[in-house]
PQR file of N, CA, C, O and H, with PARSE charges and radii, in Angstrom:
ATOM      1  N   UNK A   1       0.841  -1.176   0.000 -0.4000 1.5000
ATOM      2  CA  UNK A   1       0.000   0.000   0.000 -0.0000 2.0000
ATOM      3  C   UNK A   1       0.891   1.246   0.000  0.5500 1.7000
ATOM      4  O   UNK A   1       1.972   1.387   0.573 -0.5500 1.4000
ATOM      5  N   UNK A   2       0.094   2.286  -0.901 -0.4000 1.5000
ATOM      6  CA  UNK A   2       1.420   3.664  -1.026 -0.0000 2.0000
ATOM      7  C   UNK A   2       1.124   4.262   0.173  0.5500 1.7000
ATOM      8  O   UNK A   2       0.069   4.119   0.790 -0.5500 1.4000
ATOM      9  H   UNK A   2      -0.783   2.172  -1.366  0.4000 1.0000
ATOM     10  N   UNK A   3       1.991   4.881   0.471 -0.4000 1.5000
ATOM     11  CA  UNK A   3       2.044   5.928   1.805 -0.0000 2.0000
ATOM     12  C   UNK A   3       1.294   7.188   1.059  0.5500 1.7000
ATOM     13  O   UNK A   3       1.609   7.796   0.036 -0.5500 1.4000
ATOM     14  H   UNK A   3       2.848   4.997  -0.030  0.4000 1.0000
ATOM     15  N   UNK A   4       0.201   7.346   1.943 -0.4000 1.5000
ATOM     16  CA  UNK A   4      -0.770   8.358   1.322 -0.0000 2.0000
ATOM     17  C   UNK A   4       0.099   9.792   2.080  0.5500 1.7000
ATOM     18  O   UNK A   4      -0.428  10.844   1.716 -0.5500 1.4000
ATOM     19  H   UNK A   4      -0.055   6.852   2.774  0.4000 1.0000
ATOM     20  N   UNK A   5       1.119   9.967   2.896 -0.4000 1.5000
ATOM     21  CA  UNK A   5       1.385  11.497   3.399 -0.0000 2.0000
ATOM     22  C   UNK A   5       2.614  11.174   2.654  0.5500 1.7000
ATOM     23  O   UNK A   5       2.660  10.098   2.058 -0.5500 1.4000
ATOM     24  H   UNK A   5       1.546   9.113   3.193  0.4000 1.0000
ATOM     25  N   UNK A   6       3.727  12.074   2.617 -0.4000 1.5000
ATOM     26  CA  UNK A   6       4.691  12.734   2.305 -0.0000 2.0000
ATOM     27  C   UNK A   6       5.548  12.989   3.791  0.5500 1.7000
ATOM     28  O   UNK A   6       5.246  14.054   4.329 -0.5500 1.4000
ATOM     29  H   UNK A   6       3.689  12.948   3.102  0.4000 1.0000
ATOM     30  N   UNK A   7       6.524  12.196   4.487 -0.4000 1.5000
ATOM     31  CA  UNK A   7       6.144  12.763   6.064 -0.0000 2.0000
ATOM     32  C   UNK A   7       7.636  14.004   5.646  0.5500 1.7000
ATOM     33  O   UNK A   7       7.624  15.070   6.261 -0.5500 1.4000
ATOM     34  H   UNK A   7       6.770  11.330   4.050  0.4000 1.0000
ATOM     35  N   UNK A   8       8.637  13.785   4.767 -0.4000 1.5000
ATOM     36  CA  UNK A   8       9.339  14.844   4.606 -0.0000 2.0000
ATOM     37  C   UNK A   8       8.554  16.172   4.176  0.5500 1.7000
ATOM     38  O   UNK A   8       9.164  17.209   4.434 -0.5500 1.4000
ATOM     39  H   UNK A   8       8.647  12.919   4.267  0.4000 1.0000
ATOM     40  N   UNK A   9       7.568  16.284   3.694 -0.4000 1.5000
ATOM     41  CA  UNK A   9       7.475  17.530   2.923 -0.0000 2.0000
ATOM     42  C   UNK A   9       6.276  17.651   4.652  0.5500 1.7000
ATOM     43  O   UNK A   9       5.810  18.772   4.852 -0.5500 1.4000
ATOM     44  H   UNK A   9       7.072  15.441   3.485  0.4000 1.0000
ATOM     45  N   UNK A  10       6.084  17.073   5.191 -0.4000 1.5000
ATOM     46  CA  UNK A  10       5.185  17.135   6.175 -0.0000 2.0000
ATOM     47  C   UNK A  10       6.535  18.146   7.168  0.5500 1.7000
ATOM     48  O   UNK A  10       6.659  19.308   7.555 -0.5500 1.4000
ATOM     49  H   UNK A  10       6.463  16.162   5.028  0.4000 1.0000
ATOM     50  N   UNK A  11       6.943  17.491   7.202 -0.4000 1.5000
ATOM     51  CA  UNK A  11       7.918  17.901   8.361 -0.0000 2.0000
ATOM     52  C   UNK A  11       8.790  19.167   8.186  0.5500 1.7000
ATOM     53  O   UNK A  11       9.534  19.863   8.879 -0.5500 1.4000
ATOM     54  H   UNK A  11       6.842  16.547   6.888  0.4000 1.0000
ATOM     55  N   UNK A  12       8.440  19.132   7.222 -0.4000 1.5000
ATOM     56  CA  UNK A  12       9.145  20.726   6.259 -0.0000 2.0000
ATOM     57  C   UNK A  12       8.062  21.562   6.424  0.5500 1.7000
ATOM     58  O   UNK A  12       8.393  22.672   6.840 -0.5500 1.4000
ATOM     59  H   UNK A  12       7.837  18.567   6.660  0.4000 1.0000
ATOM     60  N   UNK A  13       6.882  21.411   6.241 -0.4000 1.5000
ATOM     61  CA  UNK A  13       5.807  22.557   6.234 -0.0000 2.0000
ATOM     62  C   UNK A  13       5.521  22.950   8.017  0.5500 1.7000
ATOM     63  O   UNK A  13       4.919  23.895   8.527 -0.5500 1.4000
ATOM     64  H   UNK A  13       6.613  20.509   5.903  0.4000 1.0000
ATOM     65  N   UNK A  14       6.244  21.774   8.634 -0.4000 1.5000
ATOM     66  CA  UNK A  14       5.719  21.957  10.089 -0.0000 2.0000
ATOM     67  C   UNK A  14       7.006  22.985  10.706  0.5500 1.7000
ATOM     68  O   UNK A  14       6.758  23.663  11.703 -0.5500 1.4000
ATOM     69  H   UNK A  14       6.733  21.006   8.220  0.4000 1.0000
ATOM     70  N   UNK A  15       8.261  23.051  10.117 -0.4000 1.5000
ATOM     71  CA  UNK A  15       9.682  23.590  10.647 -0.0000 2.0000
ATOM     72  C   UNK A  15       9.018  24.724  10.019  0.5500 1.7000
ATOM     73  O   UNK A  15       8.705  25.489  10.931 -0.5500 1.4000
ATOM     74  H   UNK A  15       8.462  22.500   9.307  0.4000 1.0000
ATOM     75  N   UNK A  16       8.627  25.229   8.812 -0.4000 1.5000
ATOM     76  CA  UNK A  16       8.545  26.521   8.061 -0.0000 2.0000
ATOM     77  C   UNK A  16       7.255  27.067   8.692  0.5500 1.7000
ATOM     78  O   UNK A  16       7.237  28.298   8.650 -0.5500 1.4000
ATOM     79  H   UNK A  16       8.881  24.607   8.072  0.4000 1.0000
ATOM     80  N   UNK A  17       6.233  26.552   9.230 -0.4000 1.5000
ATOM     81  CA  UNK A  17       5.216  26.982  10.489 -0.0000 2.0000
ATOM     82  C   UNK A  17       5.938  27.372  11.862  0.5500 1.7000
ATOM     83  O   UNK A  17       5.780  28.455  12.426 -0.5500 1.4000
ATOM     84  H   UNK A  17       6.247  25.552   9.264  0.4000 1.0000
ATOM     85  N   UNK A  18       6.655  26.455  12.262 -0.4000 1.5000
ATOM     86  CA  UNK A  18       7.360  27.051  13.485 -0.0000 2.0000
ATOM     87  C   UNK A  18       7.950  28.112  13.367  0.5500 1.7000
ATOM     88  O   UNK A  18       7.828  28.891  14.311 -0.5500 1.4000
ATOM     89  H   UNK A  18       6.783  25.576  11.803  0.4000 1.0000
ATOM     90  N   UNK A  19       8.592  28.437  12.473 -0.4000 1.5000
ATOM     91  CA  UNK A  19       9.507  29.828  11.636 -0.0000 2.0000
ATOM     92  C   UNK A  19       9.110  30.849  11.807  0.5500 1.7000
ATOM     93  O   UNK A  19       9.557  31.887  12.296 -0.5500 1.4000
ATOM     94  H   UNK A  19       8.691  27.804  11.705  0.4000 1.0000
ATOM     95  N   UNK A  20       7.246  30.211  10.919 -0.4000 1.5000
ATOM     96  CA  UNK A  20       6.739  31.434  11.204 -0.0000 2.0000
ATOM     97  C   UNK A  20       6.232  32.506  12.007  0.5500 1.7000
ATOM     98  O   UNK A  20       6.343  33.731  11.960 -0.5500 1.4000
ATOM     99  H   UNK A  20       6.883  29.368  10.522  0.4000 1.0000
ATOM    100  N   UNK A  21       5.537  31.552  12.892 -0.4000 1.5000
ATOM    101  CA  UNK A  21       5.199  31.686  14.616 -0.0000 2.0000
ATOM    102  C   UNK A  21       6.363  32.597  15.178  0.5500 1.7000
ATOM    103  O   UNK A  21       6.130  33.745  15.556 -0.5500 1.4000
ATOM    104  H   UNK A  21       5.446  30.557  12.930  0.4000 1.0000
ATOM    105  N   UNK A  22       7.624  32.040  15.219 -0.4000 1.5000
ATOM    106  CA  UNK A  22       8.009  32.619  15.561 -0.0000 2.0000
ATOM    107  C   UNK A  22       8.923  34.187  14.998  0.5500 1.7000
ATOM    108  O   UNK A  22       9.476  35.057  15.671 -0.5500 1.4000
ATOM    109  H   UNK A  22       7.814  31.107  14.913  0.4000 1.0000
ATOM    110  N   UNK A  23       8.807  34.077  13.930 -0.4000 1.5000
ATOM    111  CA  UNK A  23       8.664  35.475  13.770 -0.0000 2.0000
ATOM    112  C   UNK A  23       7.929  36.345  13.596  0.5500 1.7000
ATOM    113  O   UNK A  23       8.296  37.502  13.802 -0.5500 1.4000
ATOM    114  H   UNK A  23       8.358  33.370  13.384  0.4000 1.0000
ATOM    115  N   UNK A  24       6.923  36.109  13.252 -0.4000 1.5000
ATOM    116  CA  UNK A  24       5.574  36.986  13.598 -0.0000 2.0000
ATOM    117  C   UNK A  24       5.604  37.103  14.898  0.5500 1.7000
ATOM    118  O   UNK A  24       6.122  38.198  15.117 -0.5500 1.4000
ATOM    119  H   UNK A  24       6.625  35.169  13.085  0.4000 1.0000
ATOM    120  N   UNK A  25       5.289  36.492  16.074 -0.4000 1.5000
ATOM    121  CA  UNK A  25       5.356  36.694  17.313 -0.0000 2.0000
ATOM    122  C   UNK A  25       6.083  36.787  18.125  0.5500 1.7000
ATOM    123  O   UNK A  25       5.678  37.088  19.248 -0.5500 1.4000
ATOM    124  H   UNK A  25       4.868  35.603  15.895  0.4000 1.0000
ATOM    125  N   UNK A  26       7.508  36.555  17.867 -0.4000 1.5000
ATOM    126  CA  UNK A  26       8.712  36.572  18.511 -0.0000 2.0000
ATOM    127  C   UNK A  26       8.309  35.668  20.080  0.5500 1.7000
ATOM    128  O   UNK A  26       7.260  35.026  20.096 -0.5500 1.4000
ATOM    129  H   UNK A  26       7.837  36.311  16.955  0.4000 1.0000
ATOM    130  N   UNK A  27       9.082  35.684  21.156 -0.4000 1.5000
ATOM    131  CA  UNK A  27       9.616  35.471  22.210 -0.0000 2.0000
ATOM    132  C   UNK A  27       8.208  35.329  22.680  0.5500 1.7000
ATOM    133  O   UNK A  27       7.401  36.091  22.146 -0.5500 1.4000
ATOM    134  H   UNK A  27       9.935  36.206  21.143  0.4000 1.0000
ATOM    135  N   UNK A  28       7.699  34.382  23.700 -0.4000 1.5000
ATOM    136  CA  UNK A  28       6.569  33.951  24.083 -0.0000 2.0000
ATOM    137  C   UNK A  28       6.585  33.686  25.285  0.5500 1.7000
ATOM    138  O   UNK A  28       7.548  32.997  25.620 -0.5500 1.4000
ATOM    139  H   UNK A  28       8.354  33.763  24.133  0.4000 1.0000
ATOM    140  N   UNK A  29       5.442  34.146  26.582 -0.4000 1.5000
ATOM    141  CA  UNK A  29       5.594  33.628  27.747 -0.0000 2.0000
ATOM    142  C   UNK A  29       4.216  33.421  27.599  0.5500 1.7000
ATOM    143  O   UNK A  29       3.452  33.999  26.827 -0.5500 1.4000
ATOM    144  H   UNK A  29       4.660  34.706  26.309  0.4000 1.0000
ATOM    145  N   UNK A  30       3.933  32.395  28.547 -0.4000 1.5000
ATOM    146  CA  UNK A  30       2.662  31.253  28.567 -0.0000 2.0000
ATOM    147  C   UNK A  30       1.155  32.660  29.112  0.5500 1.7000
ATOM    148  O   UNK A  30       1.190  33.372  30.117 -0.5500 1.4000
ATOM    149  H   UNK A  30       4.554  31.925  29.174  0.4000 1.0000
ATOM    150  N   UNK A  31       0.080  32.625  28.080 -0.4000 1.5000
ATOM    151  CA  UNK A  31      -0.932  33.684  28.930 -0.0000 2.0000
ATOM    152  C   UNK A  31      -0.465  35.589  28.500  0.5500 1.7000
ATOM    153  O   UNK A  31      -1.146  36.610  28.406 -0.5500 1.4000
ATOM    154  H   UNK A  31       0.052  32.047  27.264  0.4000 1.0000
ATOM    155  N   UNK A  32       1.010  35.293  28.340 -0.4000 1.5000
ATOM    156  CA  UNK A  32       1.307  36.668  27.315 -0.0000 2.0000
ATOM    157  C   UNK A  32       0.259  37.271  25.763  0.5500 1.7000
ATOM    158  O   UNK A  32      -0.480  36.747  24.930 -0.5500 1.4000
ATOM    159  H   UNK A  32       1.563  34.464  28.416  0.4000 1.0000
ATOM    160  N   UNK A  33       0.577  38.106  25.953 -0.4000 1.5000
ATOM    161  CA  UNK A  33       0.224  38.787  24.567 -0.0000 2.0000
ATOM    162  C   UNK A  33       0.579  38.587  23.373  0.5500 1.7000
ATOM    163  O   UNK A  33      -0.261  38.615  22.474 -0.5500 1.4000
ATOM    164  H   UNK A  33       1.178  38.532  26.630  0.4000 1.0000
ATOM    165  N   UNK A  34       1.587  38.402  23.184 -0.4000 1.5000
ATOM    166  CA  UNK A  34       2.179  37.227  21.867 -0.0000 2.0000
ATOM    167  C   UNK A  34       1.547  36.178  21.704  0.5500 1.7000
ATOM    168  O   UNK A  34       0.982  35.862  20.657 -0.5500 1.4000
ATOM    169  H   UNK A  34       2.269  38.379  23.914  0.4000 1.0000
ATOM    170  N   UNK A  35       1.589  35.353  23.010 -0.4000 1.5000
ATOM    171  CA  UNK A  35       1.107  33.911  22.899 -0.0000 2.0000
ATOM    172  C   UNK A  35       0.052  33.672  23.090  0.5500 1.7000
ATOM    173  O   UNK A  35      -0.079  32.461  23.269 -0.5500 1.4000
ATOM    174  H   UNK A  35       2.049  35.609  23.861  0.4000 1.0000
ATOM    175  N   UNK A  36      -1.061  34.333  23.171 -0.4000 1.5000
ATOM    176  CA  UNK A  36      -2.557  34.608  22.483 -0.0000 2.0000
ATOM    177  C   UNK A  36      -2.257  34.620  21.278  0.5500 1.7000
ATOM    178  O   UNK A  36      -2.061  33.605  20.610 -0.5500 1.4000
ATOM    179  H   UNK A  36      -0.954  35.317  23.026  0.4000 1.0000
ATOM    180  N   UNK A  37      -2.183  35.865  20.839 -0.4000 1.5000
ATOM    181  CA  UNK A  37      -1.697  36.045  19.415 -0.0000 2.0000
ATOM    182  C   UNK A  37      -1.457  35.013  18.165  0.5500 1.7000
ATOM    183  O   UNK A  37      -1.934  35.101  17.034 -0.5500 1.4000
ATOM    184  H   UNK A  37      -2.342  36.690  21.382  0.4000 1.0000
ATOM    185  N   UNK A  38      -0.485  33.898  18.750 -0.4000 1.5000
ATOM    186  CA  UNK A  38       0.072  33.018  18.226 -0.0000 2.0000
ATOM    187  C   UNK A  38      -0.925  31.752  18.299  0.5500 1.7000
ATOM    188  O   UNK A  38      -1.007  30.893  17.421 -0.5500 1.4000
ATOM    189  H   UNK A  38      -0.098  33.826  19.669  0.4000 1.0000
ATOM    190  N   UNK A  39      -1.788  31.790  19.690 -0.4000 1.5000
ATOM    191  CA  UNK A  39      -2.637  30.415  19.219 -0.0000 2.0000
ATOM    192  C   UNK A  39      -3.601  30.741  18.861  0.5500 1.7000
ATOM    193  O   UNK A  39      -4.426  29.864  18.603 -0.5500 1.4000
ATOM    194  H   UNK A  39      -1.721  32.489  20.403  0.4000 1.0000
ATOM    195  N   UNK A  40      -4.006  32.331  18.649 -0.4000 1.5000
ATOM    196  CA  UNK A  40      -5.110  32.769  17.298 -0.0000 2.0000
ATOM    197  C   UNK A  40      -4.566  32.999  16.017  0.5500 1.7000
ATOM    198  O   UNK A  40      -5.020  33.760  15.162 -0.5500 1.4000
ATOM    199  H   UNK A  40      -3.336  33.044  18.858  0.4000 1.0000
ATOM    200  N   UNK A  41      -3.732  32.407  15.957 -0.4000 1.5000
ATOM    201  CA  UNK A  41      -3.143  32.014  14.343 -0.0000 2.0000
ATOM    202  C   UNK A  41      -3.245  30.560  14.042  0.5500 1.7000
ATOM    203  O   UNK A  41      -4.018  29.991  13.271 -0.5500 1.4000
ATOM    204  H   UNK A  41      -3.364  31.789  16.651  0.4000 1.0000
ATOM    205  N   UNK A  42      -2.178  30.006  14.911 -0.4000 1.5000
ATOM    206  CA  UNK A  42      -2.645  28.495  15.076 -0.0000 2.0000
ATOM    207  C   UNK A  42      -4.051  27.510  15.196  0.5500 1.7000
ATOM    208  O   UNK A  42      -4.260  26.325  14.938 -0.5500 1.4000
ATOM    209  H   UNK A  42      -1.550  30.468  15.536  0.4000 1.0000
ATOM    210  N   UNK A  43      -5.116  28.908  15.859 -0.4000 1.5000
ATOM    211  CA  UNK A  43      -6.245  28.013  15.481 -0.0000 2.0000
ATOM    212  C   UNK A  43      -6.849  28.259  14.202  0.5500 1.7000
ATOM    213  O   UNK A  43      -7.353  27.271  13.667 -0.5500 1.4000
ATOM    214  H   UNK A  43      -4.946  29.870  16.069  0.4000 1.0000
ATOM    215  N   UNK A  44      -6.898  29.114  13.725 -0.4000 1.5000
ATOM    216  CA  UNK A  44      -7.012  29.865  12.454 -0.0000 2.0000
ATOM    217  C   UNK A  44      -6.742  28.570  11.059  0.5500 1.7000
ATOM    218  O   UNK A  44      -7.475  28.013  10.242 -0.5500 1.4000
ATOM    219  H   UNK A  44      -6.489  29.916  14.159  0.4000 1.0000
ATOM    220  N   UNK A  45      -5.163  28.537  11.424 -0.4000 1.5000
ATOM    221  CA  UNK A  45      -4.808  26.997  10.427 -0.0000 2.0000
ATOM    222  C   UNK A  45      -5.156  26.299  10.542  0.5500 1.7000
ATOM    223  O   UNK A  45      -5.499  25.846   9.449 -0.5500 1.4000
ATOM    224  H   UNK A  45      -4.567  28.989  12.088  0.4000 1.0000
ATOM    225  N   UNK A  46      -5.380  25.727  11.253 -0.4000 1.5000
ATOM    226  CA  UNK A  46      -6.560  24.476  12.470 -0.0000 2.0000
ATOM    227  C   UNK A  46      -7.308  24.042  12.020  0.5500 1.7000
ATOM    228  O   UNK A  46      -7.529  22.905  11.604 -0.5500 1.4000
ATOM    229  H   UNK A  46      -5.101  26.094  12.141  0.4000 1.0000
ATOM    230  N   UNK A  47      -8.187  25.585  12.067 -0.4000 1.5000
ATOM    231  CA  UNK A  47      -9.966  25.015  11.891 -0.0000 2.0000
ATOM    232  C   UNK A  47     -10.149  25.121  10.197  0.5500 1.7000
ATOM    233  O   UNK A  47     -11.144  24.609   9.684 -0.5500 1.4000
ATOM    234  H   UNK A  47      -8.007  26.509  12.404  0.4000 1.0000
ATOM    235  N   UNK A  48      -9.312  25.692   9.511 -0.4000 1.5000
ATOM    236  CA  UNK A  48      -9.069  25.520   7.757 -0.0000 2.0000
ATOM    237  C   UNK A  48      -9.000  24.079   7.535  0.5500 1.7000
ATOM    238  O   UNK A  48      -9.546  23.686   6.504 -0.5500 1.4000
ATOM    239  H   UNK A  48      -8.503  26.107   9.928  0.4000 1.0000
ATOM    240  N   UNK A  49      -8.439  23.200   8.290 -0.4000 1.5000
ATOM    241  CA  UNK A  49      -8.309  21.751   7.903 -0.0000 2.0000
ATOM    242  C   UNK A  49      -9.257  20.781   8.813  0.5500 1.7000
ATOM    243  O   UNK A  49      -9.689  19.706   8.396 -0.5500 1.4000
ATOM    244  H   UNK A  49      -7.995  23.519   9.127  0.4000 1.0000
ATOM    245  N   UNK A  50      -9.510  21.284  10.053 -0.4000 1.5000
ATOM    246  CA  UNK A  50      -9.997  19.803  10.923 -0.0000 2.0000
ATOM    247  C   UNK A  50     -11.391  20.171  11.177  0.5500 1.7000
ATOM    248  O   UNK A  50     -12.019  21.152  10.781 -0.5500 1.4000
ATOM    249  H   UNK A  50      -9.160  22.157  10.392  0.4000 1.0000
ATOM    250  N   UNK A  51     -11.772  19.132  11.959 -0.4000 1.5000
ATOM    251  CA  UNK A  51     -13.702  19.361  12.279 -0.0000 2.0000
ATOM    252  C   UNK A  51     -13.590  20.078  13.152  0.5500 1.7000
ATOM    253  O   UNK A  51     -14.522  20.864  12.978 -0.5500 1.4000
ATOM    254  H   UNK A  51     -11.262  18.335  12.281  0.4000 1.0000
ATOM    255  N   UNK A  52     -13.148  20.332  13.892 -0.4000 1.5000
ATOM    256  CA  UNK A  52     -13.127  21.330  15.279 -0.0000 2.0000
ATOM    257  C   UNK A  52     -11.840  21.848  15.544  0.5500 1.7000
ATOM    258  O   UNK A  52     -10.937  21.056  15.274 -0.5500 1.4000
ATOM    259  H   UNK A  52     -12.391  19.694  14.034  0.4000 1.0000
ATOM    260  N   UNK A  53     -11.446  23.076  16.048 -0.4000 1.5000
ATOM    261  CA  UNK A  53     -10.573  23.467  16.596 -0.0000 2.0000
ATOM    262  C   UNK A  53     -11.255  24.138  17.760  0.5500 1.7000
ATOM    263  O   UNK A  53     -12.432  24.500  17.772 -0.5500 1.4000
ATOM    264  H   UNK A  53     -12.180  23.719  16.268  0.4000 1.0000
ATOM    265  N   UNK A  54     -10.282  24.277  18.850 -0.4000 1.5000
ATOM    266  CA  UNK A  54     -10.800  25.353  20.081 -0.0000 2.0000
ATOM    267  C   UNK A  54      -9.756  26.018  20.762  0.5500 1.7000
ATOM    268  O   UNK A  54      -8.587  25.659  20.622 -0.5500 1.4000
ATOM    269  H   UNK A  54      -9.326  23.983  18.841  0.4000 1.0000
ATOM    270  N   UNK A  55     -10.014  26.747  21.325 -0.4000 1.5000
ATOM    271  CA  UNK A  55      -9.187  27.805  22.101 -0.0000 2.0000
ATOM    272  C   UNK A  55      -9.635  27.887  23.392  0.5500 1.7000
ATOM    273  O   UNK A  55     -10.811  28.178  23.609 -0.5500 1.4000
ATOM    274  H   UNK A  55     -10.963  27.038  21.439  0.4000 1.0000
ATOM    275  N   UNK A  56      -8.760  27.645  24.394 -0.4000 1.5000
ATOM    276  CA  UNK A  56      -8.890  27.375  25.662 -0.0000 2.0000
ATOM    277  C   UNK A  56      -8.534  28.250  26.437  0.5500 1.7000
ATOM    278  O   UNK A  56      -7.411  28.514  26.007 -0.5500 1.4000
ATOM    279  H   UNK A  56      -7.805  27.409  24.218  0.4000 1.0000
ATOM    280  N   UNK A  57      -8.811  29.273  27.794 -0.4000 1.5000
ATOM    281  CA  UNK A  57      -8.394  30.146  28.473 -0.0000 2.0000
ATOM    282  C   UNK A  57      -7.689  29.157  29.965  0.5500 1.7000
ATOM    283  O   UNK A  57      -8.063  28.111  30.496 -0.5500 1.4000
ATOM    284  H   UNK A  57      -9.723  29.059  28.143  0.4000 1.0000
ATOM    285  N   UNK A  58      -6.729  29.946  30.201 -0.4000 1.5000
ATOM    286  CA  UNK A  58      -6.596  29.188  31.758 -0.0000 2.0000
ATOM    287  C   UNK A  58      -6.183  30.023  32.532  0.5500 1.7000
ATOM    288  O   UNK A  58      -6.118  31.070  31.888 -0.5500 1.4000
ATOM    289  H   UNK A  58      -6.425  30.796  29.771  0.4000 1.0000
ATOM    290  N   UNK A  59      -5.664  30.291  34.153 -0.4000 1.5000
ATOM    291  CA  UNK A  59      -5.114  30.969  34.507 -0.0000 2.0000
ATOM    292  C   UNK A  59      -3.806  31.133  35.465  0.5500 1.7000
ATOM    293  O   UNK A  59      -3.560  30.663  36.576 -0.5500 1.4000
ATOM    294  H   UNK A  59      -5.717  29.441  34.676  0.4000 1.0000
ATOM    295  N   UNK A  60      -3.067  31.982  34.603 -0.4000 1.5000
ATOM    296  CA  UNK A  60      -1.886  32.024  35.642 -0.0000 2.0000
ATOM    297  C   UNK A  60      -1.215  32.532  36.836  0.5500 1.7000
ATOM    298  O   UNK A  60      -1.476  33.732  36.911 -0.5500 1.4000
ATOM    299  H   UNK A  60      -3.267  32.364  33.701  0.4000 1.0000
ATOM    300  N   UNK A  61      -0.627  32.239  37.599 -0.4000 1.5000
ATOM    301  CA  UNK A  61      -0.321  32.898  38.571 -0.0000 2.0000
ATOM    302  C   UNK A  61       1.553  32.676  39.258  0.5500 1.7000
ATOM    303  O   UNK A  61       2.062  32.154  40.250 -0.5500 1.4000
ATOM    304  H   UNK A  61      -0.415  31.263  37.537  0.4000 1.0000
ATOM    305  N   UNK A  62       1.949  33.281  38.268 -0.4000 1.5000
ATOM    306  CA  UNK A  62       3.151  33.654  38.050 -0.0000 2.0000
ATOM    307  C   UNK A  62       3.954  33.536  39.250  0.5500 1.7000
ATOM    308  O   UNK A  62       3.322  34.007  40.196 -0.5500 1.4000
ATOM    309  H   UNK A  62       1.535  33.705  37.463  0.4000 1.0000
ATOM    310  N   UNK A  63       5.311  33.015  39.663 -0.4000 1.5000
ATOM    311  CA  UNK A  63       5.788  33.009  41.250 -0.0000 2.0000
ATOM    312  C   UNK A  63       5.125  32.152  41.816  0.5500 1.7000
ATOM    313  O   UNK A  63       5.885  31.384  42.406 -0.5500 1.4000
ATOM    314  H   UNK A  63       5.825  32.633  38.895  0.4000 1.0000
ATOM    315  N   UNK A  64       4.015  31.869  41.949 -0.4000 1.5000
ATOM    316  CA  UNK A  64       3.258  30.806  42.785 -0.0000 2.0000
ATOM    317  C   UNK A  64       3.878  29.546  43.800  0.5500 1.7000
ATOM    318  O   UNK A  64       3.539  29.100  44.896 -0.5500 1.4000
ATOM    319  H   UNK A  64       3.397  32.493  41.469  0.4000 1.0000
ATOM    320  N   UNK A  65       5.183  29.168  42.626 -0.4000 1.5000
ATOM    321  CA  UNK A  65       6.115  28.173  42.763 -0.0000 2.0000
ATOM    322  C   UNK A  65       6.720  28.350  44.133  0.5500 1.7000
ATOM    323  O   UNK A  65       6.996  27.388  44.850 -0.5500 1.4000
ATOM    324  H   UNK A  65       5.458  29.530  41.736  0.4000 1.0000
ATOM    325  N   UNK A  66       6.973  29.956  44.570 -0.4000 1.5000
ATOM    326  CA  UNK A  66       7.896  30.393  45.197 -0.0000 2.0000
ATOM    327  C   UNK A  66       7.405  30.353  46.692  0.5500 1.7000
ATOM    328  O   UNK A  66       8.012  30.654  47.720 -0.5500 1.4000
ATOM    329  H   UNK A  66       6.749  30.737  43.988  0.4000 1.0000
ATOM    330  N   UNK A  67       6.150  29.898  46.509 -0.4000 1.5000
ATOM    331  CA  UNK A  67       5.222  30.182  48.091 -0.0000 2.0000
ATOM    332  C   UNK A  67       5.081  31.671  48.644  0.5500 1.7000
ATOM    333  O   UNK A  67       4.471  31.886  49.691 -0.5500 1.4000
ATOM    334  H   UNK A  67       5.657  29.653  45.674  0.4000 1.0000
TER
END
C-alpha cells in the first residue's frame, strides 16, 4: 500500500510553520500577549483543515512556585 502522506514535505511545512510563529510573534511567555496572538493564528490553520478546533483560556499565577 502507497504511503498516502509525504512525512518529509510534512515535516518541512511543520519547521517553516514554526519559523513562522516565531517570527511573527517573537519570544513567548505562557498567557502573554504574543502567545494569544500566536494560538489565534494556530487556530485559524486548524480550523481551515480539521472538524473542530478550540481555544482554551486558563489561569496564571506567576511566582506561585515560590510560596
Amino acid at each position: 500500500m502507497k504511503n498516502e502522506f509525504n512525512e518529509d514535505k510534512l515535516a518541512r511545512k511543520s519547521i517553516a510553520l514554526t519559523g513562522r510563529i516565531i517570527s511573527e510573534y517573537g519570544p513567548r511567555i505562557a498567557g502573554g500577549e504574543s502567545c494569544r496572538k500566536a494560538a489565534e493564528a494556530l487556530h485559524h490553520d486548524l480550523a481551515l483543515c480539521c472538524d473542530r478546533a478550540h481555544l482554551e483560556t486558563f489561569g496564571m499565577h506567576p511566582g506561585s512556585f515560590l510560596g
